[in-house]
N, C-alpha and C positions, 0 to 999 in steps of 0.2 A: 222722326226716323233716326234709328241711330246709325253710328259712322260706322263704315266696312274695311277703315286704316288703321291696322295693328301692327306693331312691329314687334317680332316673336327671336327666340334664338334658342339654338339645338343646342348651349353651353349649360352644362347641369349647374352650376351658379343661379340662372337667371330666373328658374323659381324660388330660390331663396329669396331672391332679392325683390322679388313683387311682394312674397309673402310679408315678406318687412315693411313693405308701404303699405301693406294692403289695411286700411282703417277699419273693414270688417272683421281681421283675423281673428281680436279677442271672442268673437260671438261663438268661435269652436268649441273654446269650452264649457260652454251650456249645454252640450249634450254628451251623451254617452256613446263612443267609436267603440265597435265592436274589438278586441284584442286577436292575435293571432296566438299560437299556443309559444312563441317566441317571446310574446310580451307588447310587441311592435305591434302598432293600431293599424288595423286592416284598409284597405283603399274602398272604401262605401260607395259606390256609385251607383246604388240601388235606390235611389230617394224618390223616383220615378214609378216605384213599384211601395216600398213604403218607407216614410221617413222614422230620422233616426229620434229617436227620444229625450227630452228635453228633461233635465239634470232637477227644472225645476217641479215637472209634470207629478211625482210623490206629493211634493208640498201640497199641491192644490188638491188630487182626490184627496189625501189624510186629512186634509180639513175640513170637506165633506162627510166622510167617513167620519169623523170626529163630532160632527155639529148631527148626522142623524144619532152618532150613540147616545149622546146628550139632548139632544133636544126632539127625538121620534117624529111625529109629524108634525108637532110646531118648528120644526125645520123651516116648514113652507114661510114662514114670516121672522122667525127668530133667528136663523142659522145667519153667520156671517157675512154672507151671501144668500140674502133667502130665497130658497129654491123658487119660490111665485111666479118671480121675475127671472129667473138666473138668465133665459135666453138673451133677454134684454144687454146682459151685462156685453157680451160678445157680438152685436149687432154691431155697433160704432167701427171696433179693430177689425171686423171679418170688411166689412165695406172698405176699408180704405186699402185693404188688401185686394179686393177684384175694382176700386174703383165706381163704385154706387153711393148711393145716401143711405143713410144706415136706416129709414124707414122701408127701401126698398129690398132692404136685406135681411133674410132669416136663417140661422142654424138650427136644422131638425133632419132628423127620419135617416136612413140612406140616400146613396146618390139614384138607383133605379127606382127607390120607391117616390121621391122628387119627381123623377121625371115624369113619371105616372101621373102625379099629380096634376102636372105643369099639361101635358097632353089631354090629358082632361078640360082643362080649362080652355087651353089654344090649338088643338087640331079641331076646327070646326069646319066638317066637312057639307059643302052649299051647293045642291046643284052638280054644277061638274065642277067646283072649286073643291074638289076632293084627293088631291095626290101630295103627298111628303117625297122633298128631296135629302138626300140625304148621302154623304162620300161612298162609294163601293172601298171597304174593307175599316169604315169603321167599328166601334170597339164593338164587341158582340153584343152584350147587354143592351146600347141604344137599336140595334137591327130589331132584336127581340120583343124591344117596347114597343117601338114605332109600329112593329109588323102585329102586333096583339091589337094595338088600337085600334089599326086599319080595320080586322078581322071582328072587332067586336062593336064595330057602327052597321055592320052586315056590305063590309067591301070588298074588295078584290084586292089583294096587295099585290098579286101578277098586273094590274090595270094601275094601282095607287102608290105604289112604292116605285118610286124613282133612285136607282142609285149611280151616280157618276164616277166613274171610272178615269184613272190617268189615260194619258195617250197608248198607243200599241208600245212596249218597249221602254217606258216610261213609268218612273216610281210617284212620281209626283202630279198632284191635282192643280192646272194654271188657274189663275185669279181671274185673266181672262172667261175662261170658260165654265167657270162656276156664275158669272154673272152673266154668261152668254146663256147659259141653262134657263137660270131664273125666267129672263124675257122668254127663253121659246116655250116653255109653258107655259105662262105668264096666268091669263084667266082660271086656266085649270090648276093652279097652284094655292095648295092650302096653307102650306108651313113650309119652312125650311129650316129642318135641324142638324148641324154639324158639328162636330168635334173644336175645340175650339185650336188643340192640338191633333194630329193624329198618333193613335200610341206605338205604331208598327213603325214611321218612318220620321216622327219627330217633327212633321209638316207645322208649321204654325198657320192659320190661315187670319186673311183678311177680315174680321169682325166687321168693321164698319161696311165694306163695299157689300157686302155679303145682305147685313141687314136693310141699307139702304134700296140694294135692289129689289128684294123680298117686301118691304114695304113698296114699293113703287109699283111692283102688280098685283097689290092688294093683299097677298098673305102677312102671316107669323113667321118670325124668324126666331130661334130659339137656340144654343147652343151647352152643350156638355164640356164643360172647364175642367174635368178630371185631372189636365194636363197641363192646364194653364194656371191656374188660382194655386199662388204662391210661388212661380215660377216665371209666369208674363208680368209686365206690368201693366195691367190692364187698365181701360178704361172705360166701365161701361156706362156710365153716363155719358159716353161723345158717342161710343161705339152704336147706342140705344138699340139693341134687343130687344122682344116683348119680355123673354126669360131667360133664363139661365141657372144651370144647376151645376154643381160640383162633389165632390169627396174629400174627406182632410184628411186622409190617412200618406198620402203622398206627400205633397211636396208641402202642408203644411202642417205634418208632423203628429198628429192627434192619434196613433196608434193604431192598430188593426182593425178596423169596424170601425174607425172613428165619424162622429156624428156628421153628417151633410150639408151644405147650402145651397140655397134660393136665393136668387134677385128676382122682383118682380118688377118692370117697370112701371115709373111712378104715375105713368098717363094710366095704367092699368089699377090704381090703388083705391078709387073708392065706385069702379064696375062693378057694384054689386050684382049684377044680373046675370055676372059672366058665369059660365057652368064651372061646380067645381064639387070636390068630394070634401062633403062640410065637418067637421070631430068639434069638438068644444073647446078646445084651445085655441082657435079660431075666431071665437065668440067673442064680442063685446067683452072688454075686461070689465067695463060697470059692473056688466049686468049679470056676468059668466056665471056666478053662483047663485041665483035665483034659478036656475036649473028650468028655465020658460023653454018650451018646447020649440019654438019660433028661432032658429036661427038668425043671428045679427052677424054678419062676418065685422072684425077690426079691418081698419082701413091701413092699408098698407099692406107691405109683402107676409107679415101675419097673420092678415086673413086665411091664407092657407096652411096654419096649422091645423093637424087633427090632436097631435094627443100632447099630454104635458112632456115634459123634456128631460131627456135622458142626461142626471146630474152629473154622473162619472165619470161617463164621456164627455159632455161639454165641460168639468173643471180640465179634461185633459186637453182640448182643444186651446183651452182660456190660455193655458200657460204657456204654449207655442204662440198664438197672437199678440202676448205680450213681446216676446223675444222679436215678431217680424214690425210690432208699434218701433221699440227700442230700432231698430237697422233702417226701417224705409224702403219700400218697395224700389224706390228709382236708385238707390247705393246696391241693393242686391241685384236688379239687372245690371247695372254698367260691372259686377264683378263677373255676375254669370256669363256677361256677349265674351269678355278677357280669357276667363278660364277655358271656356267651351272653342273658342279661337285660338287659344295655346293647346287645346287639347288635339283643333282637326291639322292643324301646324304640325302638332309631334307624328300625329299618322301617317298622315302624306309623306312626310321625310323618309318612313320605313321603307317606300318606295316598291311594296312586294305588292304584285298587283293578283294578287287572289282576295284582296280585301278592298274595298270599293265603300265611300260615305254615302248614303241614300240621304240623308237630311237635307233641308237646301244649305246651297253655299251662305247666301244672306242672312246677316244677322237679326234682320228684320220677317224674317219668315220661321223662325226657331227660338228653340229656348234653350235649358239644359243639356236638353238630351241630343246624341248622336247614335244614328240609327248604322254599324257597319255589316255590310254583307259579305260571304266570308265564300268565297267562289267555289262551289263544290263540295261544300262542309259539313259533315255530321258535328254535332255535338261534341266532340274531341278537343277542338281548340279553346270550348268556354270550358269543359273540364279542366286541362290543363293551364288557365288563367285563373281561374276557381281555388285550382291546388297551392299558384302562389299566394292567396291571400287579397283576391280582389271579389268582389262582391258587385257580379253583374249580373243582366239577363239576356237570357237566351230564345229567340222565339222562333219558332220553328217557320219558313224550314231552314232561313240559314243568315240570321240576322242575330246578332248580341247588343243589347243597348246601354248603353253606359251614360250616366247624367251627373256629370258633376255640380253640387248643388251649393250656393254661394254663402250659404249661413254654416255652415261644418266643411266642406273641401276646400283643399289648397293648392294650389299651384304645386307643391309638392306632390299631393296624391296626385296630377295629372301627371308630372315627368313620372312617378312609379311605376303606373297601367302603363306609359308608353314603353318603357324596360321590360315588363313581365310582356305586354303582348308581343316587342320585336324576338325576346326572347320563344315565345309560344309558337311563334311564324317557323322558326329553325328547329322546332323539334316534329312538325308534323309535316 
């Protein structure tokens, strides 16, 4: 657990003076901060929605790009990195980023196409062990999966989708009662898959208590890291999920569309028998190009590839992995709890009470992001914070989220937002 004792202060010096300790600060300049038409590097706190690009990410595709112009498809063995293998190269640094064994671990596909996948495999609905729990208001895409799956074993998702809602008046889901849930369905429970973040309020939830209870009346527990992988310092080896999927294009940087990952746990790695939708990338590497009609899955989180690996992408993920090998997951939380704690510090001090932190207080239930709601607000006030040069989000109906992110923000950019927005407060 980490400590909830920070000592903060309203004197504009005192981000200066963290950023001077702070041992992470050289890693800022690895990436590219968007400029303002002043010149002055804009306040980024959009890393939440997609991170900033890494300085080194040209190197790696051009070298790609370089090795198919010369080498065509003896790429696949001759390129510098020979495409055959490339996913290989990224399993090891993607795992120690969510905390897995790197045979547990796979970059492929999208993150909704993942979880397709993964749903396939572990929503096995028995009898009356046929209902998915899942948070009320998480991200739309997991509702949509979950709710197709239900629909396409021939169920009822008014009977089989379970969704848990905070209390009356309440932005927040208790830890309590997500494991009080669990038991009261208990037999009729097939899976439970949650957020491992939520992306509206910034909620972090309990991995471990969540899985444990899930496995204790017999279901899958399975969670979406969208919000977490590269932002939590996870560990899912303690936390033990059956799966778990993710996105890189967030908080670990790999660009628009950037390519996805899987954990699969490793008591799950040589189930052959478990359902799953089989592609040949999947296959036995002996035997893959013998082209035998006979499906052989590889043992491990591998097994559930289908198709070979998108090179582009994954050189653009590879060179953000390197920069979070270089930092360390547990150096970039203990910056993130500081920042994210100087950041809910500068707000509260604004003291104007049309603005309200929905995220929780503890530092062990969040990460990055702070989720504030703006009492009575159209879109006005993130315009007007938009205008000076900050770079947030807005989600309707009346929340902006802001994530300062510990491998490119500073203690600096957190006193700036807290200036633009006490300033945005007095103009509307």
């Amino acid at each position: 657990m980490l400590s909830e004792k920070m000592e903060f202060s309203l004197d504009s010096n005192f981000a200066a003076e963290c950023d001077q300790k702070d041992s992470l600060a050289p890693f800022r300049e690895e990436f590219f901060i968007p400029r303002l038409s002043d010149g002055q590097p804009a306040v980024y706190f959009a890393g939440n929605s997609l991170g900033l690009q890494p300085k080194k990410t040209r190197e790696f595709v051009l070298t790609e790009l370089e090795d198919w112009a010369e080498f065509a498809v003896d790429g696949h063995l001759h390129a510098r990195h020979p495409w055959l293998s490339y996913h290989e190269f990224l399993s090891e640094p993607m795992a120690k980023v969510v905390g897995a064994r790197p045979e547990e671990t796979v970059v492929m596909n999208s993150l909704t196409v993942n979880l397709h996948l993964m749903l396939v495999s572990f929503f096995r609905p028995v009898g009356s062990r046929r209902k998915i729990l899942i948070e009320k208001g998480a991200f739309p895409s997991d509702r949509y999966a979950v709710e197709s799956h239900i629909k396409c074993r021939g169920l009822d998702p008014a009977e089989c989708l379970v969704e848990l809602a905070p209390r009356a008046g309440e932005d927040l889901l208790r830890t309590e009662e997500i494991i009080a849930t669990i038991y009261a369905i208990g037999d009729e429970l097939a899976l439970v898959m949650f957020g491992g973040v939520n992306y509206y309020t910034g909620q972090a939830f309990d991995l471990s208590q969540i899985a444990a209870a899930a496995h204790a009346v017999g279901a899958f527990a399975g969670f979406d890291l969208a919000h977490s992988a590269g932002n939590l310092d996870l560990n899912l080896w303690e936390a033990d999920p059956d799966f778990a999927v993710w996105c890189s294009y967030k908080y670990l940087n790999a660009g628009p569309g950037g390519v996805a990952g899987v954990f699969v746990n490793s008591r799950h790695s040589a189930r052959f028998d478990i359902c799953r939708f089989a592609g040949w990338w999947g296959h036995d590497k002996q035997t893959r190009f013998l082209m035998n009609p006979e499906f052989k899955p590889i043992k491990g989180a591998e097994g559930w590839q289908i198709s070979n690996p998108p090179i582009l992408q994954m050189a653009a993920l590879w060179a953000s992995l390197e920069i979070f090998s270089s930092a360390g997951m547990d150096k970039l939380r203990e910056k993130s709890v500081k920042l994210t704690g100087y950041l809910e510090f500068l707000i509260r001090s604004i003291g104007d009470d049309r603005i309200a932190i929905i995220t929780p207080v503890s530092v062990n239930e969040r990460g990055c992001q702070l989720s504030i709601r703006v009492k009575n607000a159209d879109r006005s006030l993130f315009e007007v914070i938009t205008a000076e040069g900050v770079f947030a989000d807005w989600r309707e109906p009346d929340v902006i989220r802001v994530a300062p992110v510990p491998l490119y923000n500073t203690f600096e950019d957190v006193y700036r937002f807290y200036g633009v927005l006490k300033r945005a407060l007095n103009r509307i």
